[in-house]
C-alpha positions in Angstrom: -22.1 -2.0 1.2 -21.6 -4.0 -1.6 -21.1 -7.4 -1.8 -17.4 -9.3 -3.3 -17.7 -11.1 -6.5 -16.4 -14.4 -6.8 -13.5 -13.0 -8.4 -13.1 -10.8 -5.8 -13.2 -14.1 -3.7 -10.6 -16.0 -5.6 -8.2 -12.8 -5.3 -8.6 -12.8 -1.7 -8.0 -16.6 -1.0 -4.8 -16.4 -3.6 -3.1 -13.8 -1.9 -4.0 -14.7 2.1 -1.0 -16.9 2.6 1.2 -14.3 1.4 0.0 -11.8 3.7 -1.0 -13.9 6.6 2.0 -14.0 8.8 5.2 -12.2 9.6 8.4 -12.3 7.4 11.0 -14.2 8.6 14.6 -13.3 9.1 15.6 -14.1 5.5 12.5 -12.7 3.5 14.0 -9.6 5.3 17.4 -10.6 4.1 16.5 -10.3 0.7 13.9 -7.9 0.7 17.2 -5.5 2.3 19.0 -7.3 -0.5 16.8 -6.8 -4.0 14.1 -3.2 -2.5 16.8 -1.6 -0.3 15.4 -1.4 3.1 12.9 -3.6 5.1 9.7 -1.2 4.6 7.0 -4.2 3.9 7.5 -4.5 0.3 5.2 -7.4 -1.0 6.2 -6.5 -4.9 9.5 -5.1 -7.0 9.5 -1.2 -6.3 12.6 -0.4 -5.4 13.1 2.0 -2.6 15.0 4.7 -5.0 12.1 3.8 -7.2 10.2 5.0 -4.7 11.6 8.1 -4.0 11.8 9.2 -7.2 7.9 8.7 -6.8 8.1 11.2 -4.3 9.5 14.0 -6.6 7.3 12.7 -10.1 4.0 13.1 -8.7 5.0 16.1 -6.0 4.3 14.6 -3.4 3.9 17.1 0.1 1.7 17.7 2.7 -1.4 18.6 1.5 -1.7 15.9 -0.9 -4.0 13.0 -0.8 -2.6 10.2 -2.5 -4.4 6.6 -3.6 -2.4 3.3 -3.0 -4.5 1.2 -5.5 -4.0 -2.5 -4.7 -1.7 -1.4 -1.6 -0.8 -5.1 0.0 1.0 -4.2 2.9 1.4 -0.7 2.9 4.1 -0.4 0.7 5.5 2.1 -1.4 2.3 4.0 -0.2 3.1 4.0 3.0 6.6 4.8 2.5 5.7 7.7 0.4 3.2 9.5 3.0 6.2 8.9 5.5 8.7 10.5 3.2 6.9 13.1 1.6 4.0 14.5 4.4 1.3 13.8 2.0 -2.0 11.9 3.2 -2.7 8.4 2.1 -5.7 5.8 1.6 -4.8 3.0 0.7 -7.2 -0.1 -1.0 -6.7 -3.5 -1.0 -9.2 -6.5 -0.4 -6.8 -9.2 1.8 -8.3 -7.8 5.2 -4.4 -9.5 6.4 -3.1 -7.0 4.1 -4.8 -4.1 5.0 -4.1 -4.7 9.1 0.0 -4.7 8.2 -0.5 -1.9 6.0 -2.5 -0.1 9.2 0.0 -1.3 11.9 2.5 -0.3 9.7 1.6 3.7 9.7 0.4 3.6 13.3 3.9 2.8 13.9 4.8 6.7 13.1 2.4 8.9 15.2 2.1 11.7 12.5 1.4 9.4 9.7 -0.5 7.8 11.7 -3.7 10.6 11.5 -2.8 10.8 7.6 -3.2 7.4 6.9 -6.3 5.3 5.7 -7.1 1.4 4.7 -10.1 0.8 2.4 -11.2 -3.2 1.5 -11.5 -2.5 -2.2 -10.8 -4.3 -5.6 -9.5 -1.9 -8.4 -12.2 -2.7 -10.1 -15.0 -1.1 -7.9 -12.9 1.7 -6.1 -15.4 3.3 -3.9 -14.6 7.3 -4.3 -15.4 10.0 -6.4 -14.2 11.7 -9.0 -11.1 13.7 -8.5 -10.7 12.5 -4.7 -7.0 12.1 -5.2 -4.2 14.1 -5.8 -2.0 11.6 -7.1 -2.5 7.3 -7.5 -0.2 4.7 -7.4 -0.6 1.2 -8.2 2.9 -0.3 -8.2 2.9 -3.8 -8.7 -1.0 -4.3 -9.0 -1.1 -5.9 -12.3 0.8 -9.0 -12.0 
């Protein structure tokens, strides 16, 4: 297993009050408000951004898809739930990856489609050509 750097480090301590606790009744106000639904966004795709995901990369069941930098879960696991396609998603807050896990256990068949990797973007762990598709919405800022 190999080993965080220490900017792997700062990344994590930057981003664990942000996903450390629960959202409160108004972060849910205006994440209905600005995404279009409360699905755990922790960035700026929309929800019809992220359906139109669904239909770019052809999305189904049957196809694994890559949520690169996945925070909570979302769109990644929004787009396993809407599409029937298999996720893993990567991330290195450990709080990040257990609401992004709670999240898809929370639907039973997504639940066996679904995957959470502590990995920085830099040093993705898979092979070649694992994926059918990647996302990375939001991973840049």
């Amino acid at each position: 297993m190999r080993r965080t750097t220490g900017e792997e480090q700062r990344t994590i301590e930057r981003f664990r009050p942000r996903y450390g606790g629960a959202l409160g009744r108004a972060e849910r106000a205006v994440e209905r408000a600005a995404i279009g639904g409360n699905v755990g966004a922790n960035g700026y795709t929309t929800v019809a951004q992220a359906d139109s995901l669904v239909r770019l990369l052809g999305l189904r069941r049957g196809v694994r898809l890559l949520d690169v930098g996945c925070g909570r879960g979302y769109p990644g696991v929004y787009l396993a739930r809407a599409s029937g396609c298999s996720l893993v998603g990567s991330d290195l807050p450990l709080a990040s990856l257990g609401s992004a896990l709670a999240r898809a256990r929370a639907s039973r068949p997504l639940a066996r489609r679904a995957e959470f990797v502590a990995a920085s973007a830099i040093h993705l762990p898979f092979r070649p050509a694992s994926f059918d598709a990647v996302v990375h919405t939001d991973l840049l800022c």
